[in-house]
C-alpha positions as a LaTeX table, in Angstrom:
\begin{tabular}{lrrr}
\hline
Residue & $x$ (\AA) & $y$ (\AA) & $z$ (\AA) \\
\hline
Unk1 & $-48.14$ & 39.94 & $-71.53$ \\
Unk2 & $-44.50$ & 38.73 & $-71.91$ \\
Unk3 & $-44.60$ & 34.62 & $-72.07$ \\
Unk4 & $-41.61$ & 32.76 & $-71.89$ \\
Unk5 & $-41.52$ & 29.47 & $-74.42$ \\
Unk6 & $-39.43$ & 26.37 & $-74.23$ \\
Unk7 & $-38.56$ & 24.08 & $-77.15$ \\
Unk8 & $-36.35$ & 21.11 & $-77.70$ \\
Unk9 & $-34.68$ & 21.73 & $-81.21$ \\
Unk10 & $-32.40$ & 19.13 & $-82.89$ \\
Unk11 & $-29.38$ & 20.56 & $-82.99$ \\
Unk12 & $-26.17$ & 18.70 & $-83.06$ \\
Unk13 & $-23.47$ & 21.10 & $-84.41$ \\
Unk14 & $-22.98$ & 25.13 & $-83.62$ \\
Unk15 & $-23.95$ & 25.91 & $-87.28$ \\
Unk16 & $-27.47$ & 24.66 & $-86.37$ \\
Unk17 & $-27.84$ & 26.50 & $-83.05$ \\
Unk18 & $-26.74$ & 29.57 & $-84.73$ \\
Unk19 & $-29.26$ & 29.19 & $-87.73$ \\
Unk20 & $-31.92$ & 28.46 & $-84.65$ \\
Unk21 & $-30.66$ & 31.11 & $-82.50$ \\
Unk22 & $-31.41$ & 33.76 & $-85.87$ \\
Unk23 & $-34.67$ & 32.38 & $-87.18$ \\
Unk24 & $-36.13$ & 32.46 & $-83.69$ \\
Unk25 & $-34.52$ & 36.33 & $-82.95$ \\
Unk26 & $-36.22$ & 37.44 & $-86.40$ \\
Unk27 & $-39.40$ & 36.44 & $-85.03$ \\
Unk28 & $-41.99$ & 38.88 & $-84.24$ \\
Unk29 & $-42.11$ & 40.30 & $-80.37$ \\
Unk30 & $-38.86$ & 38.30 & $-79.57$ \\
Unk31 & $-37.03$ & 39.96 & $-76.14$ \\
Unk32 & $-34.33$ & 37.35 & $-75.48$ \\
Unk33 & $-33.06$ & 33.94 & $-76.84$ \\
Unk34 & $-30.74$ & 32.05 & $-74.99$ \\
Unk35 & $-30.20$ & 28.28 & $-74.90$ \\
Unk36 & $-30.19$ & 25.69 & $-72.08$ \\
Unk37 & $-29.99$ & 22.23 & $-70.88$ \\
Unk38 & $-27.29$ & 19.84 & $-70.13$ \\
Unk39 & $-26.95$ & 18.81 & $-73.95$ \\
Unk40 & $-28.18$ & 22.37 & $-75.32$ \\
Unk41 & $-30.98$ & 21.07 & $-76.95$ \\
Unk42 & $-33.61$ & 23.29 & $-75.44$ \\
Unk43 & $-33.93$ & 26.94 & $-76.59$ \\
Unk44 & $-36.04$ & 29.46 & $-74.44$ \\
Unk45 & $-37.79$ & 32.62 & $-76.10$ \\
Unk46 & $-39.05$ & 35.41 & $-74.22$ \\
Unk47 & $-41.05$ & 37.79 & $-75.63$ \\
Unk48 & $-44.57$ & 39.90 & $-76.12$ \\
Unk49 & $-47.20$ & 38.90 & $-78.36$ \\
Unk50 & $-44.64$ & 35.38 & $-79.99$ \\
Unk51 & $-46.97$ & 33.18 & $-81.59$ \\
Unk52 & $-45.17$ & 29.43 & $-80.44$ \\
Unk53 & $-47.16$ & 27.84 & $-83.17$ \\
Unk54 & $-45.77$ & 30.29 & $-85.96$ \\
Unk55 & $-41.99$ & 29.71 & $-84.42$ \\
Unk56 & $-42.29$ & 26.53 & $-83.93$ \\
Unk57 & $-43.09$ & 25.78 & $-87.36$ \\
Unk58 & $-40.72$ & 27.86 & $-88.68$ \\
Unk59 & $-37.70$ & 26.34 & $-86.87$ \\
Unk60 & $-39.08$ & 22.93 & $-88.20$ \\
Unk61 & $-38.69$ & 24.22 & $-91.66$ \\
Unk62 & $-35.42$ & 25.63 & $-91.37$ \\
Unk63 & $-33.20$ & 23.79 & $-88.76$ \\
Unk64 & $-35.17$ & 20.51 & $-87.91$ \\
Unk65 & $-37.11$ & 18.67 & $-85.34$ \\
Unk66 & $-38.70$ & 21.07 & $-82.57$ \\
Unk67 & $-41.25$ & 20.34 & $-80.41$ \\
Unk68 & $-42.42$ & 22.69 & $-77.57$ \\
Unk69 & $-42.01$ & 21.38 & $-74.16$ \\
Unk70 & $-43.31$ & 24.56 & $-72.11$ \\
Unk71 & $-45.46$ & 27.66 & $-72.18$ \\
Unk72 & $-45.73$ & 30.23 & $-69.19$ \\
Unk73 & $-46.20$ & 33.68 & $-68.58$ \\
Unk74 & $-43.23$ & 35.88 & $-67.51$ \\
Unk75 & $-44.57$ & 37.70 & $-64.16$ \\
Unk76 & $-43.10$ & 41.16 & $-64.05$ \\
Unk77 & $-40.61$ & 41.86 & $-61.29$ \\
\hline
\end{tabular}
């Protein structure tokens, strides 16, 4: 079941969202990465079988501050 996962991440320049952008592509089951917001703090991931818990403390390690704000399943078209 594809589930599609929203997180604010601190990031302030476009080195950060870059390093965000790969670390949460190299995840396991990732689809798509994109981010959104007025301010571009909030990343979504869509993908199968993404463990948020896993990504989101991996992004904390490596870029900063992230805190998930949404999980939902991705209903198929």
């Amino acid at each position: 079941m594809k589930q599609k996962i929203v997180m604010q991440v601190h990031m302030n320049c476009q080195k950060c969202r870059t390093k965000a952008l790969k670390v949460a592509a190299s995840a396991n089951g990732v689809d798509f990465v994109g981010i959104e917001g007025d301010e571009k703090k909030n990343m979504v991931v869509i993908g199968d079988g993404v463990d948020p818990v896993k990504l989101t403390n991996s992004l904390r390690k490596k870029v900063g501050q992230t805190n998930i704000i949404s999980l939902a399943e991705v209903k198929p078209s």
